[in-house]
PDB file of N, CA, C and O in Angstrom:
ATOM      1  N   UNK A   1     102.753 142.600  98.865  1.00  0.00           N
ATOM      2  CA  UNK A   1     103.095 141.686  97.788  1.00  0.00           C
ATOM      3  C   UNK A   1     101.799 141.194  97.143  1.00  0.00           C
ATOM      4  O   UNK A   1     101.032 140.502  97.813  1.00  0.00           O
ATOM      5  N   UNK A   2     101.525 141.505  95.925  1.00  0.00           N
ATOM      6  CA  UNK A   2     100.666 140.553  95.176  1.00  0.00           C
ATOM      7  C   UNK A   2     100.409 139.458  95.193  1.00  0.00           C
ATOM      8  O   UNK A   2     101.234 138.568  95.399  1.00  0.00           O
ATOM      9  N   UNK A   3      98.898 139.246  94.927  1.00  0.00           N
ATOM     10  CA  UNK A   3      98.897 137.627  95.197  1.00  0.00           C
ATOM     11  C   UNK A   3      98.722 136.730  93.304  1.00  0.00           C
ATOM     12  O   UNK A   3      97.666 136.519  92.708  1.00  0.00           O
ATOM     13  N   UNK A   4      99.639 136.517  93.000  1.00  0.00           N
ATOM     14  CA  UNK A   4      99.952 135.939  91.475  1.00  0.00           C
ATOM     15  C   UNK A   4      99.692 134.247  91.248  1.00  0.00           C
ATOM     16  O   UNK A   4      98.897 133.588  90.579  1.00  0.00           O
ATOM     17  N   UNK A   5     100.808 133.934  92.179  1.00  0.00           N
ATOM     18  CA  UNK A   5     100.514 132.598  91.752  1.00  0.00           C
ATOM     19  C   UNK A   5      99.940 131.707  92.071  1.00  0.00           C
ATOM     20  O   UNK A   5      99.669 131.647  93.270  1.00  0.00           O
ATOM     21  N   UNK A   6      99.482 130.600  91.180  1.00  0.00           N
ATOM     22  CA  UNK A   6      98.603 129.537  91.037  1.00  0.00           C
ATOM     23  C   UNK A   6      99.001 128.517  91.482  1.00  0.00           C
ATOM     24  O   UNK A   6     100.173 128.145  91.417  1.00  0.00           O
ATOM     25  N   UNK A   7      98.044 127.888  92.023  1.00  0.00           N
ATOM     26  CA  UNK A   7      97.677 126.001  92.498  1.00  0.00           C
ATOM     27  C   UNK A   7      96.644 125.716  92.364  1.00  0.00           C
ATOM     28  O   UNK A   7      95.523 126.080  92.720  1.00  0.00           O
ATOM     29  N   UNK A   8      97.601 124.184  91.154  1.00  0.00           N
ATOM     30  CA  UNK A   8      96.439 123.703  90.696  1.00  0.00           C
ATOM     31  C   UNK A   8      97.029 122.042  91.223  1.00  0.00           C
ATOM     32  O   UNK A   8      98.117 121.469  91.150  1.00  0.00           O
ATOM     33  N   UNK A   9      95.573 121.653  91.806  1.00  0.00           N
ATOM     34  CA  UNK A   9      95.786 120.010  91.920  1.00  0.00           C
ATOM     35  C   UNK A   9      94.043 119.375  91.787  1.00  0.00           C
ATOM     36  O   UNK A   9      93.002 120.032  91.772  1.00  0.00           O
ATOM     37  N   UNK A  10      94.220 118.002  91.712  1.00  0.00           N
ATOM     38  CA  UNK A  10      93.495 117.109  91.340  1.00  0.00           C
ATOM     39  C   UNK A  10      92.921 116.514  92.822  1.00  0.00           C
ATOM     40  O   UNK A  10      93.873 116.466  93.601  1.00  0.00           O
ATOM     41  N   UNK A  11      91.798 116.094  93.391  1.00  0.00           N
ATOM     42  CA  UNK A  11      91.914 116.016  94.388  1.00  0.00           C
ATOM     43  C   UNK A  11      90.193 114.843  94.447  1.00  0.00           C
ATOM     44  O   UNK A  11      89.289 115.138  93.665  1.00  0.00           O
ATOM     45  N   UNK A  12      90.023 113.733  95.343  1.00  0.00           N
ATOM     46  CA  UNK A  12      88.849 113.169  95.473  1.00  0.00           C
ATOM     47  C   UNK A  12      87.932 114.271  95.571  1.00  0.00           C
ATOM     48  O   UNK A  12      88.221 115.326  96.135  1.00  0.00           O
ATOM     49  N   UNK A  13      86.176 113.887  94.700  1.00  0.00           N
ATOM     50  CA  UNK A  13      85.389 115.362  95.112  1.00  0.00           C
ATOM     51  C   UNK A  13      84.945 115.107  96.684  1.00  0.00           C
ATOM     52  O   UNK A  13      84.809 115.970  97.550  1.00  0.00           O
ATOM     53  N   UNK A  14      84.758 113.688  96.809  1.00  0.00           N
ATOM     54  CA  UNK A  14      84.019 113.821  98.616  1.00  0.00           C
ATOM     55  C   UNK A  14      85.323 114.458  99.045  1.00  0.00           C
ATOM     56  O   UNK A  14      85.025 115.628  98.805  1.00  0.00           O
ATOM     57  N   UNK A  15      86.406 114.502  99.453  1.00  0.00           N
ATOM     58  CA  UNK A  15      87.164 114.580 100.220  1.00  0.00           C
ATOM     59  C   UNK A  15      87.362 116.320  99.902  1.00  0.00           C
ATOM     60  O   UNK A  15      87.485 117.116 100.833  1.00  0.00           O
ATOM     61  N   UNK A  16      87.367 116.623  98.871  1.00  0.00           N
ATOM     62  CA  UNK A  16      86.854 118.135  98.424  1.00  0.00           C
ATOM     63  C   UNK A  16      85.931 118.883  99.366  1.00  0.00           C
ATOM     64  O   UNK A  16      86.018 119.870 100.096  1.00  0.00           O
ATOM     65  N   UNK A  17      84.870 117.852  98.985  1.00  0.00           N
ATOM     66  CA  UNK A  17      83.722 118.669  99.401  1.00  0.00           C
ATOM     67  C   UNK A  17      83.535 118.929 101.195  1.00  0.00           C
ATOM     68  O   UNK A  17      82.964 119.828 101.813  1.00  0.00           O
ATOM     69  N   UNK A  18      84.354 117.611 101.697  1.00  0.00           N
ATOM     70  CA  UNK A  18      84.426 117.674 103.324  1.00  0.00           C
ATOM     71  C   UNK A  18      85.111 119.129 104.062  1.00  0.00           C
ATOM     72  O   UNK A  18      84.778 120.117 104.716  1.00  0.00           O
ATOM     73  N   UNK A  19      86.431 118.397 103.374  1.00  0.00           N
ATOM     74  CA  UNK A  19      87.283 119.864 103.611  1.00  0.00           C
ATOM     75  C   UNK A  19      86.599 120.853 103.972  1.00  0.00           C
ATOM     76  O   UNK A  19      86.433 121.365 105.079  1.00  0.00           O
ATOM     77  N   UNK A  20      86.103 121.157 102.694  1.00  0.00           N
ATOM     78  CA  UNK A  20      85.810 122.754 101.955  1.00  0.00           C
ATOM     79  C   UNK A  20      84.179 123.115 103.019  1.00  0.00           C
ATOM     80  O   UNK A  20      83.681 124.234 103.137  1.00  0.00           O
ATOM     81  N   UNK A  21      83.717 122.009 103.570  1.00  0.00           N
ATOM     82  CA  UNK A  21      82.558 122.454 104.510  1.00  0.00           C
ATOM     83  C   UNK A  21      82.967 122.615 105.950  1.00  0.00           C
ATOM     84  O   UNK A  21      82.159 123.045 106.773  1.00  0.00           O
ATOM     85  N   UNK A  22      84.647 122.161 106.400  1.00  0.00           N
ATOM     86  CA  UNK A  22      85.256 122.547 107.613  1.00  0.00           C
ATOM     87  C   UNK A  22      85.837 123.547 107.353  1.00  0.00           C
ATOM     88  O   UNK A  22      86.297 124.047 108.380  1.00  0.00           O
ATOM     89  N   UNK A  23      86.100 124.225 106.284  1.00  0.00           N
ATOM     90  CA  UNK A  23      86.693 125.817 106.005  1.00  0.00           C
ATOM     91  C   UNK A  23      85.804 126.497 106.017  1.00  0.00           C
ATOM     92  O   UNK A  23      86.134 127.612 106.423  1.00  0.00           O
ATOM     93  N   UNK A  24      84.263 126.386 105.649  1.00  0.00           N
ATOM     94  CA  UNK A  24      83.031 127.180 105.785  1.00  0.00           C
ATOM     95  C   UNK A  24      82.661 127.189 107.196  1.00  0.00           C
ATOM     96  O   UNK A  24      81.611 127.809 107.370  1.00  0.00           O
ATOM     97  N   UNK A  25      83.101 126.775 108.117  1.00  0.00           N
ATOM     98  CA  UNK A  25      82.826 126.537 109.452  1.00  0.00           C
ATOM     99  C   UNK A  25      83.665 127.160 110.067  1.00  0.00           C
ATOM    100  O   UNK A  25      83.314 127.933 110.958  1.00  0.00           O
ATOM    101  N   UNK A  26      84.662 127.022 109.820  1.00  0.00           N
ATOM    102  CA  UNK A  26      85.602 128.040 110.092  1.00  0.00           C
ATOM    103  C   UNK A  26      86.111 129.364 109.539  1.00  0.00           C
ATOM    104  O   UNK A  26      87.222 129.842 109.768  1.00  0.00           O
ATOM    105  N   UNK A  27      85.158 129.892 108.784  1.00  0.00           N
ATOM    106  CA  UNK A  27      84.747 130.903 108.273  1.00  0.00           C
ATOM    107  C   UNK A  27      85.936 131.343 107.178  1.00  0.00           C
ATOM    108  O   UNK A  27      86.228 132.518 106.953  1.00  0.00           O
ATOM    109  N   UNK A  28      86.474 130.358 106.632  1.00  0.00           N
ATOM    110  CA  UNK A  28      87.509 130.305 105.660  1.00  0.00           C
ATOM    111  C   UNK A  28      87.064 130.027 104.558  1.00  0.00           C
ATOM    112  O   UNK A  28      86.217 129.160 104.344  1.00  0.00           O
ATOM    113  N   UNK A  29      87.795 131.015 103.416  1.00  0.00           N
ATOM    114  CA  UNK A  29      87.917 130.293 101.936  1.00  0.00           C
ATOM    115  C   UNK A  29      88.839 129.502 101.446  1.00  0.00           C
ATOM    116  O   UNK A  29      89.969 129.867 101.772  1.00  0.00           O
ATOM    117  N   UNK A  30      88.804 128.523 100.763  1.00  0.00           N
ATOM    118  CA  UNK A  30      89.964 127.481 100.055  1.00  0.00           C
ATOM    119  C   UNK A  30      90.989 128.024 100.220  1.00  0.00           C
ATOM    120  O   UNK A  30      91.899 127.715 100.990  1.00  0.00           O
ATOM    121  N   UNK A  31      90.878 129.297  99.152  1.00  0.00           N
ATOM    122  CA  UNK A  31      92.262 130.233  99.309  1.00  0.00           C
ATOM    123  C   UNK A  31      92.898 130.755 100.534  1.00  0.00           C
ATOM    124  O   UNK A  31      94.092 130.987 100.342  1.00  0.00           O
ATOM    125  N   UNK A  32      92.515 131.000 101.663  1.00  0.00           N
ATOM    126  CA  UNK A  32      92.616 130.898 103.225  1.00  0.00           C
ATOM    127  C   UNK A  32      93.087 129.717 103.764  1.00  0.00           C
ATOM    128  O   UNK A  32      94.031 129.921 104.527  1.00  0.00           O
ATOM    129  N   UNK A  33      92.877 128.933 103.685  1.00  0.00           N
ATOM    130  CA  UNK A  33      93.055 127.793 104.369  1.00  0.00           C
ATOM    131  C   UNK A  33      94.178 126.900 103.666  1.00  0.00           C
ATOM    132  O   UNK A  33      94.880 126.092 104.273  1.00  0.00           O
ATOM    133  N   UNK A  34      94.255 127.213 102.044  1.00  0.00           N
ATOM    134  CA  UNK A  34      95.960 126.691 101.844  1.00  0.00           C
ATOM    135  C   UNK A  34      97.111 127.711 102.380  1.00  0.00           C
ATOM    136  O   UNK A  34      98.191 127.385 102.873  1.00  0.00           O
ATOM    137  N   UNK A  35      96.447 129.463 102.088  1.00  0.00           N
ATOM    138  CA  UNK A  35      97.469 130.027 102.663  1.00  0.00           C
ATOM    139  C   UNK A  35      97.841 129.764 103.527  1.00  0.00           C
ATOM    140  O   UNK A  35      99.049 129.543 103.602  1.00  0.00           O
ATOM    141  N   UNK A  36      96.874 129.621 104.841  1.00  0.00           N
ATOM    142  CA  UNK A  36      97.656 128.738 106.293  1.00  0.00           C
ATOM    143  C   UNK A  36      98.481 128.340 106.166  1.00  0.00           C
ATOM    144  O   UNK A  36      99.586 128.803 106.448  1.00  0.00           O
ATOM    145  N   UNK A  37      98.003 126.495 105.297  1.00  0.00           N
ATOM    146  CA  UNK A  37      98.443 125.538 105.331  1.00  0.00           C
ATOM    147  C   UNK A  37     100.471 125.935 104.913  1.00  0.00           C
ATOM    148  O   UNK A  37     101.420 125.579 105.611  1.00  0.00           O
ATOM    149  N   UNK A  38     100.532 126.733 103.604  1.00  0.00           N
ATOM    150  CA  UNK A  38     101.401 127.118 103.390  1.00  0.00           C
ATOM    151  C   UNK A  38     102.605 127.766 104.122  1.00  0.00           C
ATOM    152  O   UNK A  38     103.791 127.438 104.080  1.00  0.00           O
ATOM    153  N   UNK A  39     101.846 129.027 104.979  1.00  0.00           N
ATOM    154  CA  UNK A  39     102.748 129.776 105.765  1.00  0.00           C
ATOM    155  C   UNK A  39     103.092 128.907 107.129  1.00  0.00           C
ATOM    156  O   UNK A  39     104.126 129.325 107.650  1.00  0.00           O
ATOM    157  N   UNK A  40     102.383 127.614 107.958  1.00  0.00           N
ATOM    158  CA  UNK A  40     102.822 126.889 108.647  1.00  0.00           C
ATOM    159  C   UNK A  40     104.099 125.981 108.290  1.00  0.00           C
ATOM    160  O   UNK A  40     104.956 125.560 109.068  1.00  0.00           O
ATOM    161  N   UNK A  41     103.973 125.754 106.604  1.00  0.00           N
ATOM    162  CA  UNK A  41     105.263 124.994 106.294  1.00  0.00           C
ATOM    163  C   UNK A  41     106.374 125.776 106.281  1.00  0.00           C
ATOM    164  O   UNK A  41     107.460 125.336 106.659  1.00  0.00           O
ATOM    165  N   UNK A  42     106.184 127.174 105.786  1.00  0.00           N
ATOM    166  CA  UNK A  42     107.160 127.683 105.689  1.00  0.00           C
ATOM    167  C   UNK A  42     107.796 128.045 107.229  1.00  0.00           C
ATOM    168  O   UNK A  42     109.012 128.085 107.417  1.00  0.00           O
ATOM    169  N   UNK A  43     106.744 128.316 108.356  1.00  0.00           N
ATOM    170  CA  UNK A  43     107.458 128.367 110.062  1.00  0.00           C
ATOM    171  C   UNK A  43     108.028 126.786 110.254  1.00  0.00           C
ATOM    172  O   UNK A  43     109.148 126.439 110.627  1.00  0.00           O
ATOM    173  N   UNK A  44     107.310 126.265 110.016  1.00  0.00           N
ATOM    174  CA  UNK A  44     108.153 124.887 110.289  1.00  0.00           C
ATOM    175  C   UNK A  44     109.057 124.253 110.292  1.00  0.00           C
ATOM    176  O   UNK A  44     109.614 123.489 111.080  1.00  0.00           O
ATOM    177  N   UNK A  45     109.307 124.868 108.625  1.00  0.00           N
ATOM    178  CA  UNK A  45     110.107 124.398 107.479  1.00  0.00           C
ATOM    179  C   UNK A  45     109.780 122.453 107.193  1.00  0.00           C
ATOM    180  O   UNK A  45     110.604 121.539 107.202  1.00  0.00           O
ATOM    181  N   UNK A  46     108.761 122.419 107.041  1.00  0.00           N
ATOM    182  CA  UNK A  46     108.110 121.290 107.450  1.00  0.00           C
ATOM    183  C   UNK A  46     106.313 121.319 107.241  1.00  0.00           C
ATOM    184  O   UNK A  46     105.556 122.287 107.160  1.00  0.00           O
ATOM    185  N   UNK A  47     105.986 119.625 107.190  1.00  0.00           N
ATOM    186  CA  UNK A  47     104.459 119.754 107.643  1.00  0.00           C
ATOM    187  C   UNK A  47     103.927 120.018 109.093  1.00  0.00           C
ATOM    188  O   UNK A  47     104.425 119.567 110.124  1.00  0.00           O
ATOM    189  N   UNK A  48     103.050 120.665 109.012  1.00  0.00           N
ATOM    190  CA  UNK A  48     102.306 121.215 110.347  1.00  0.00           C
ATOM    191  C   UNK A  48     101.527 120.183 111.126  1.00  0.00           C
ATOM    192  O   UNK A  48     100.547 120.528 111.787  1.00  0.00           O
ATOM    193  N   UNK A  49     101.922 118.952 111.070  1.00  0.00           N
ATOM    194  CA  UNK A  49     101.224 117.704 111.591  1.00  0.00           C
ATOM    195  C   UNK A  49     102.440 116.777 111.469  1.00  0.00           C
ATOM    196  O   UNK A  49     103.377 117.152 110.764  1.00  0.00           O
ATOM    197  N   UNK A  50     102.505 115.464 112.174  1.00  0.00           N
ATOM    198  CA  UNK A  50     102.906 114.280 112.157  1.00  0.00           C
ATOM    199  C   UNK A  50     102.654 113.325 110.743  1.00  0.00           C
ATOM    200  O   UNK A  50     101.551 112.856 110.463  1.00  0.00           O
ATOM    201  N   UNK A  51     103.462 113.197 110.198  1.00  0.00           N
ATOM    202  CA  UNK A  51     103.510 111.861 108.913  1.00  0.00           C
ATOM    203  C   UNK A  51     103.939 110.749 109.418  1.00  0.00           C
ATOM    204  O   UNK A  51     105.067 110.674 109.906  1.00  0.00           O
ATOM    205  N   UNK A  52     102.892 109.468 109.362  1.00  0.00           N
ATOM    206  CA  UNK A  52     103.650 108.139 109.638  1.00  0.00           C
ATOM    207  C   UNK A  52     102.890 107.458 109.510  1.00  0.00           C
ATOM    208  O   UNK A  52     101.676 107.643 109.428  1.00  0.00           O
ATOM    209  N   UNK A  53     103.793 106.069 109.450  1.00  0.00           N
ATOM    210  CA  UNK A  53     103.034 105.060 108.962  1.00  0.00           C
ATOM    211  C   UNK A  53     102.536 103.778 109.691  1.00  0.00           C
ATOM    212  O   UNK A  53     103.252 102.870 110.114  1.00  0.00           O
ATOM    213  N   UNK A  54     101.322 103.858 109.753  1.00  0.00           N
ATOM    214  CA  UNK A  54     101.052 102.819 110.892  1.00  0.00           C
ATOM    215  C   UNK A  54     102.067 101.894 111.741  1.00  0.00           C
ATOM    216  O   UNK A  54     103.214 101.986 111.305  1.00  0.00           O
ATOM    217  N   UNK A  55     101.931 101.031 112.838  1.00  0.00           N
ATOM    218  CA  UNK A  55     102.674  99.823 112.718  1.00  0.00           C
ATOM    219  C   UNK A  55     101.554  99.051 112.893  1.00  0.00           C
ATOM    220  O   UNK A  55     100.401  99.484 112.893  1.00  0.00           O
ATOM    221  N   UNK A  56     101.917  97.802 113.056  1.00  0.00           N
ATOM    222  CA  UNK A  56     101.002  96.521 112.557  1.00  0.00           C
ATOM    223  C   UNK A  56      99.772  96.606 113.726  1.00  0.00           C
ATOM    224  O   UNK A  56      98.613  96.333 113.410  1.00  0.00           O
ATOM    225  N   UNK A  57     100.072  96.938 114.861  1.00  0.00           N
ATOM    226  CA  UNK A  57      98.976  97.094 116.089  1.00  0.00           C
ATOM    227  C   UNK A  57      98.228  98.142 114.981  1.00  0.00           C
ATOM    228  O   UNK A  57      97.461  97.545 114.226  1.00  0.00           O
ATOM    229  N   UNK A  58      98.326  99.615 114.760  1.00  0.00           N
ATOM    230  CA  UNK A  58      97.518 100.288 114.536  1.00  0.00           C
ATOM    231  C   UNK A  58      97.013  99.960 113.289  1.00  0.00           C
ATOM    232  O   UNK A  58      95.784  99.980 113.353  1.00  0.00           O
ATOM    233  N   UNK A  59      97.293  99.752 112.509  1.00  0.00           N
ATOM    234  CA  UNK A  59      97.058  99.063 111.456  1.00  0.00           C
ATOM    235  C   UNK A  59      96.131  97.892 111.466  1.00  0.00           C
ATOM    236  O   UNK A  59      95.293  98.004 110.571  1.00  0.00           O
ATOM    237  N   UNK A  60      96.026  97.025 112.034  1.00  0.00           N
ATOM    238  CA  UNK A  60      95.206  96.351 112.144  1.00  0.00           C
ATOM    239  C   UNK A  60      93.290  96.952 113.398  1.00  0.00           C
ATOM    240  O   UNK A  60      92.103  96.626 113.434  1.00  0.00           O
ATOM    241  N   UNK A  61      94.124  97.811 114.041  1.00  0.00           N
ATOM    242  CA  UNK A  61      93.287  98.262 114.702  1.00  0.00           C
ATOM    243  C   UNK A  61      91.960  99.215 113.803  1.00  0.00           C
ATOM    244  O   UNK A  61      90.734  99.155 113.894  1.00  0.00           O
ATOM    245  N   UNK A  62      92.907 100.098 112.912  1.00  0.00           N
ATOM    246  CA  UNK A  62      92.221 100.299 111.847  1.00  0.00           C
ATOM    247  C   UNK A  62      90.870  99.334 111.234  1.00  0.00           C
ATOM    248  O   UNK A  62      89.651  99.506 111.248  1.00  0.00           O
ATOM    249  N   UNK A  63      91.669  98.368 110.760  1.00  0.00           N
ATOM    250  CA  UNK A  63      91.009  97.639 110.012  1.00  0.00           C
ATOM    251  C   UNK A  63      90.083  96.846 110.535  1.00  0.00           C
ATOM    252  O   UNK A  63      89.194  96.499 109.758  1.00  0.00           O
ATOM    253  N   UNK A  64      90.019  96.349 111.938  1.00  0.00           N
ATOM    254  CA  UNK A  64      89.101  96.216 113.049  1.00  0.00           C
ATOM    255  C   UNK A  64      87.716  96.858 113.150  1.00  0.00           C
ATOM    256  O   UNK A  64      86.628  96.342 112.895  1.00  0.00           O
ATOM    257  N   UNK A  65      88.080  98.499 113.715  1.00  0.00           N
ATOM    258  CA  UNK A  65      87.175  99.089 113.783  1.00  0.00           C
ATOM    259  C   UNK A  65      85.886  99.816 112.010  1.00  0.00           C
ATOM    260  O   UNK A  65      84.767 100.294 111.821  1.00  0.00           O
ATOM    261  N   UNK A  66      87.166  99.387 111.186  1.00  0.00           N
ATOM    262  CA  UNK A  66      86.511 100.084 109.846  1.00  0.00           C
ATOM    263  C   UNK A  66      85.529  98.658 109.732  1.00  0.00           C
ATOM    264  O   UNK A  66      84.361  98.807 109.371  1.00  0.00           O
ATOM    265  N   UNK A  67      85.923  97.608 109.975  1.00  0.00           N
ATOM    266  CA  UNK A  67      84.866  96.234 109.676  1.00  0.00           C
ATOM    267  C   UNK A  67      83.926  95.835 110.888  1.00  0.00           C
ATOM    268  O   UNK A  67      83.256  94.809 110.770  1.00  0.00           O
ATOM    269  N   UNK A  68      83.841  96.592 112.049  1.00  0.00           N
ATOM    270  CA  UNK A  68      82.681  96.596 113.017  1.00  0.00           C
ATOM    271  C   UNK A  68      83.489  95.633 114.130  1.00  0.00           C
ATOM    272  O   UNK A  68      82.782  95.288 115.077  1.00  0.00           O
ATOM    273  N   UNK A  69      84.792  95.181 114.143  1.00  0.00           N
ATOM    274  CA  UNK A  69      85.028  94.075 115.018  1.00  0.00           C
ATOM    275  C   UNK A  69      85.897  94.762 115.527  1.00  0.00           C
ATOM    276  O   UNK A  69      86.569  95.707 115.112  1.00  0.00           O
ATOM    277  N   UNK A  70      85.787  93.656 117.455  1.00  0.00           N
ATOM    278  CA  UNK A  70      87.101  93.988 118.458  1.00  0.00           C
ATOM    279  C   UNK A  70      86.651  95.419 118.912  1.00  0.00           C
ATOM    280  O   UNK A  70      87.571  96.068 119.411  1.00  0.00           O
ATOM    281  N   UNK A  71      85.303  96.125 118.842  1.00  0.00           N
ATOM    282  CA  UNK A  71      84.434  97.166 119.176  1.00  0.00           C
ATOM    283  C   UNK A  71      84.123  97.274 120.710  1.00  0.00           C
ATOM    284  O   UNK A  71      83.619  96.252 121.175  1.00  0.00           O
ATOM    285  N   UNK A  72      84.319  98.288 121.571  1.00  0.00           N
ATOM    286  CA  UNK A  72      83.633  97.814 122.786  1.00  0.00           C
ATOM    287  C   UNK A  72      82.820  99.542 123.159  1.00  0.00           C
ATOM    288  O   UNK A  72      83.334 100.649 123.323  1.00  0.00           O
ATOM    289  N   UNK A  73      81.598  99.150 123.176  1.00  0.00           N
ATOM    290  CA  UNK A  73      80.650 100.623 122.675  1.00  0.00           C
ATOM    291  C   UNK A  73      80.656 100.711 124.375  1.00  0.00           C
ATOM    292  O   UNK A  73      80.563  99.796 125.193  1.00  0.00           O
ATOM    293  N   UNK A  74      80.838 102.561 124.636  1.00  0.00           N
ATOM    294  CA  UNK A  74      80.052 102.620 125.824  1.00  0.00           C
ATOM    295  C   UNK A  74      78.895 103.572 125.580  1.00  0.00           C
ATOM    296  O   UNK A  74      78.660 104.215 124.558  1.00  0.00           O
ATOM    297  N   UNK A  75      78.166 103.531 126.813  1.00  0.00           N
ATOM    298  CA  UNK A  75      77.076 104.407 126.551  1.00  0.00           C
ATOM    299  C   UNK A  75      77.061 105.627 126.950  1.00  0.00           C
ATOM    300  O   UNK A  75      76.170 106.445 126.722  1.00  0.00           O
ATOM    301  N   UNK A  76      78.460 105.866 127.816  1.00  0.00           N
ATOM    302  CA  UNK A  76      78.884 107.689 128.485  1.00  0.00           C
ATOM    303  C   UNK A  76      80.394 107.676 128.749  1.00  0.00           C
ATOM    304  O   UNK A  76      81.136 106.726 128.498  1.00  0.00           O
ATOM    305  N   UNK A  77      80.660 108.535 129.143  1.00  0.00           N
ATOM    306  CA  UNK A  77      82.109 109.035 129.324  1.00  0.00           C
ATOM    307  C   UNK A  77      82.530 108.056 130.542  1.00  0.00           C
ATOM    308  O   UNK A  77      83.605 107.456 130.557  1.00  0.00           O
ATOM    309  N   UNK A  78      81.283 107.942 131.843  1.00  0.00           N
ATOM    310  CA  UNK A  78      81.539 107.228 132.768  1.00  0.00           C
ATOM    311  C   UNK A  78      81.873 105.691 132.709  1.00  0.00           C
ATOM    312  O   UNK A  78      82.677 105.009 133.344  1.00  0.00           O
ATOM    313  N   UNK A  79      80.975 105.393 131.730  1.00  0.00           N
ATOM    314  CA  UNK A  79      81.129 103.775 131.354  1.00  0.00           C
ATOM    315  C   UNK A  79      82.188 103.663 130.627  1.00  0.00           C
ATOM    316  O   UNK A  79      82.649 102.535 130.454  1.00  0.00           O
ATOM    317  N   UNK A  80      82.648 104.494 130.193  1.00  0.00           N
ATOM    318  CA  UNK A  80      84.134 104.500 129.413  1.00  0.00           C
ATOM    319  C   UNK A  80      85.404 104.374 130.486  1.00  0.00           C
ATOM    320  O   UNK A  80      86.270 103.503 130.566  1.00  0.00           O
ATOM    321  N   UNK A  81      85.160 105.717 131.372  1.00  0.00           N
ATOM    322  CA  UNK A  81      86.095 105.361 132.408  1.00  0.00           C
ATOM    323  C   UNK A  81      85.664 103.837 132.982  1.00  0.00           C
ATOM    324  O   UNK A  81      86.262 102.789 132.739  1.00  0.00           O
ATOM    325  N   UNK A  82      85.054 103.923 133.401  1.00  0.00           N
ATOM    326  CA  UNK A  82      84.810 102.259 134.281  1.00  0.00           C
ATOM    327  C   UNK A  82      85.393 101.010 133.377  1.00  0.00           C
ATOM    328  O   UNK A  82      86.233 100.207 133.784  1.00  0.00           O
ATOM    329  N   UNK A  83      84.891 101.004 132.303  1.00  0.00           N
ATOM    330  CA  UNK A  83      85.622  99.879 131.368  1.00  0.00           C
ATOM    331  C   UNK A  83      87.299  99.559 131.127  1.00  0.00           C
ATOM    332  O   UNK A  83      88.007  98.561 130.989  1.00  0.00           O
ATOM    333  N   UNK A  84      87.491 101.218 131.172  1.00  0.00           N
ATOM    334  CA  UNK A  84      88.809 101.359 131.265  1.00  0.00           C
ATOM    335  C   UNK A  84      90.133 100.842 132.780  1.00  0.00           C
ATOM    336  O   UNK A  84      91.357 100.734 132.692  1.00  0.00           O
ATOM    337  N   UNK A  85      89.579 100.715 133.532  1.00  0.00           N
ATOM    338  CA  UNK A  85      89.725 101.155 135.210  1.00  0.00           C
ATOM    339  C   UNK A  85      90.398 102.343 135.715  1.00  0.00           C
ATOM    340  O   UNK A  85      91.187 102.217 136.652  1.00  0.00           O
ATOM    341  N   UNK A  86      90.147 103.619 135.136  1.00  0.00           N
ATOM    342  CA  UNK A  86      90.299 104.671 135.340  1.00  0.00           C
ATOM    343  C   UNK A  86      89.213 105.396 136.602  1.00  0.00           C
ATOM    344  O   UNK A  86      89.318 106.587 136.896  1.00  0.00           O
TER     345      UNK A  86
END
């Protein structure tokens, strides 16, 4: 089957440009990497990921960590477990 048709969308350029340097990494072109994206919806019949919308815990947790607060840094995987009591 020929490949004919077009997509066209509008899109942030950083968020462009991120993408499009995790498809170069993954040794993909744009055009590769919507085809994926595409043929996963069509196995799915669906998106190939989870859609949802925060609730107020994550949501605020968000907004926590995006403003530097409610942070607890470790310095290794171990001090992570330990903080944790794992």
């Amino acid at each position: 089957m020929s490949k004919t048709a077009m997509i066209r969308a509008r899109i942030e350029p950083d968020l462009k440009e991120k993408a499009e340097a995790v498809f170069r990494e993954l040794g993909l072109s744009v055009t590769q990497a919507l085809a994926l994206f595409y043929k996963q919806v069509e196995l799915r019949h669906g998106l190939p990921f989870d859609v949802v919308i925060p609730n107020s815990t994550t949501q605020k947790t968000f907004e926590d960590t995006d403003s530097g607060r409610n942070l607890v840094v470790c310095k290794d995987a171990k001090d992570m477990f330990e903080k944790l009591g794992i």
